[in-house]
N, C-alpha and C positions, 0 to 999 in steps of 0.2 A: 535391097538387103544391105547395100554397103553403108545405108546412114546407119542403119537401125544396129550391124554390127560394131560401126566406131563408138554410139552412146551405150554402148554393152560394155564396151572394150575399157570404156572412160572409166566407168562403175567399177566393173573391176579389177582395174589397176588400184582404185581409191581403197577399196575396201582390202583388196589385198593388203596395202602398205597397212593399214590399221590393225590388221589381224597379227601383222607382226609388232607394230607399236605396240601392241597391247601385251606384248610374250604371250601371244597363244601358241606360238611357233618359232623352231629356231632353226638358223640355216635353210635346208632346202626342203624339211620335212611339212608333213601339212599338204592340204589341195582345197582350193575353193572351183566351185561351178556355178553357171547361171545358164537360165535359158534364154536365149535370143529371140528378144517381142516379135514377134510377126514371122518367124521363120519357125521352122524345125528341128533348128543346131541348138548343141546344148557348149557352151565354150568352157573349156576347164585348163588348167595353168599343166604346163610341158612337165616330164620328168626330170626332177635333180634341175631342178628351177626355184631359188629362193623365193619367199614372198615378197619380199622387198622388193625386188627388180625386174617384177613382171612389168613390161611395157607393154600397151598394146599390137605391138607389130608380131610380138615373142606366141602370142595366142593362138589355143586349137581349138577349131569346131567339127563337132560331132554329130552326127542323124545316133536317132535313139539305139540305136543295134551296134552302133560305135565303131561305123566305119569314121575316117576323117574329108571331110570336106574344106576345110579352111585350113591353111597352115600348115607347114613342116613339121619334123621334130615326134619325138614321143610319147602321147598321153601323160598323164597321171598315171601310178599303177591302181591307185583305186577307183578309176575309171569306173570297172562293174557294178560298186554299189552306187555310185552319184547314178549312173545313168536308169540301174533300178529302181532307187526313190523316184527320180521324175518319169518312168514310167506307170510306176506305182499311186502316185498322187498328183494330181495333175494340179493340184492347191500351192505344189512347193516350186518358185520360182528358182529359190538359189541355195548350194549349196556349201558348208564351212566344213572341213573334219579338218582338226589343229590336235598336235601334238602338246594340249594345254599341260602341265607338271600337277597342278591341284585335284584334276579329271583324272591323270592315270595314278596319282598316288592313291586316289580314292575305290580308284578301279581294281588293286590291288590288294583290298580287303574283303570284308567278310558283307558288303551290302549288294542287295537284287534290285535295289533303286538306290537312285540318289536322295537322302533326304532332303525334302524342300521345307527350311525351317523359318524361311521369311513369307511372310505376307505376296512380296512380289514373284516370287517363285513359285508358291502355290498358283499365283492364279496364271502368270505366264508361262511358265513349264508343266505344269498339270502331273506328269508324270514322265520320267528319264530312267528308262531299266536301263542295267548294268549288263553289258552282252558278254558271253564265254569268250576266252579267247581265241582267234579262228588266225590265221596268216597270210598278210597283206596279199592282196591277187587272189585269192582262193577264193574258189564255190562256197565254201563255207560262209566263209567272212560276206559275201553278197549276198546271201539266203539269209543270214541271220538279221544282217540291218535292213533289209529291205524284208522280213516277216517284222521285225518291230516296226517299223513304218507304215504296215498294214493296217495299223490301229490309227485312225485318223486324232486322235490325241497327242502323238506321238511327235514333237517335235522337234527332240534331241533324242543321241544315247551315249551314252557311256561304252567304250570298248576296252576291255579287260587288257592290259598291257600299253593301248593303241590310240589314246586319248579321246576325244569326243567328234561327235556325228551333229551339228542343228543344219534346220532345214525351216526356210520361211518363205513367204510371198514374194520378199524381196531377196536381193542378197546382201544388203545392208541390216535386215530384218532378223536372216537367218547368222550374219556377223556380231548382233546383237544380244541371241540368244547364244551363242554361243560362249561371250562373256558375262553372260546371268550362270550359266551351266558353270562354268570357271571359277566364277566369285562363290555363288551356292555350293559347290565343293571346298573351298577356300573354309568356308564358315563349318560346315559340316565336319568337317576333320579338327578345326580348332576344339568346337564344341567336344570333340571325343578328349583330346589332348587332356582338356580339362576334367575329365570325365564324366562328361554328358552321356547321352547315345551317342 
């Protein structure tokens, strides 16, 4: 397990530093996860831990039911829904939920999906509901993103207040959709500015 944990670890250390390059996230808020090839653990980034400065040494691994097996330190607090999606789908290797600004300002209006008004959006997000808002750690908030996740279409969401949820094969995959979801809100709200829909 210890190789298979170090090129987990490598990945996402990498994808982490991008998620914040990108301002999907600032300071410590934000969590990424992945699941470890060949094992059972799901590794996801410590609490009140920037994205920036996850090292691989700083990482927790998890069994699906969220006891910890690897590492010190205290989860993510949205530990419950990451570990719910990949119970739920066993297609999503990695997960991103970022504090994107374009996602929650969008989230904050009057939409039950995100409009996807580009070509690439349609056909790579399919569809991204806008979820009620529920509060971080809560039953709530776990039930609600992991019932949208139950639609195997469902590769992103929107969380009302609490920025965006992607979820991909990869976690570079799921890093990616995460700023299609970013940029596609980015455009959607312009679009309204001007007075579009």
């Amino acid at each position: 397990m210890e190789e298979a944990w170090l090129r987990a670890a490598e990945e996402f250390a990498r994808v982490s530093r991008r998620v914040w390059e990108r301002g999907l996230v600032a300071g410590s808020g934000g969590n990424i996860s992945l699941r470890v090839p060949g094992t059972a653990l799901v590794m996801i980034k410590p609490s009140g831990m920037a994205a920036l400065d996850c090292a691989p040494e700083d990482l927790i691994g998890l069994d699906l039911d969220g006891r910890v097996a690897v590492g010190k330190g205290k989860p993510s607090k949205d530990t419950n829904f990451h570990l719910g999606i990949y119970r739920t789908r066993p297609d999503v290797q990695g997960i991103v939920h970022a504090h994107a600004p374009w996602a929650i300002a969008l989230g904050l209006l009057d939409y039950a999906e995100l409009p996807l008004l580009t070509t690439q959006a349609e056909v790579k997000l399919r569809r991204v509901p806008v979820l009620p808002f529920a509060p971080s750690e809560s039953d709530e908030l776990e039930a609600l993103v992991v019932g949208a996740y139950g639609d195997p279409d469902v590769v992103a969401v929107l969380l009302a207040r609490h920025g965006l949820v992607a979820a991909g094969p990869t976690l570079a995959a799921a890093e990616q959709i995460a700023e299609l979801v970013e940029e596609t809100a980015q455009i959607a709200l312009l679009v309204r500015l001007a007075g579009g829909r």
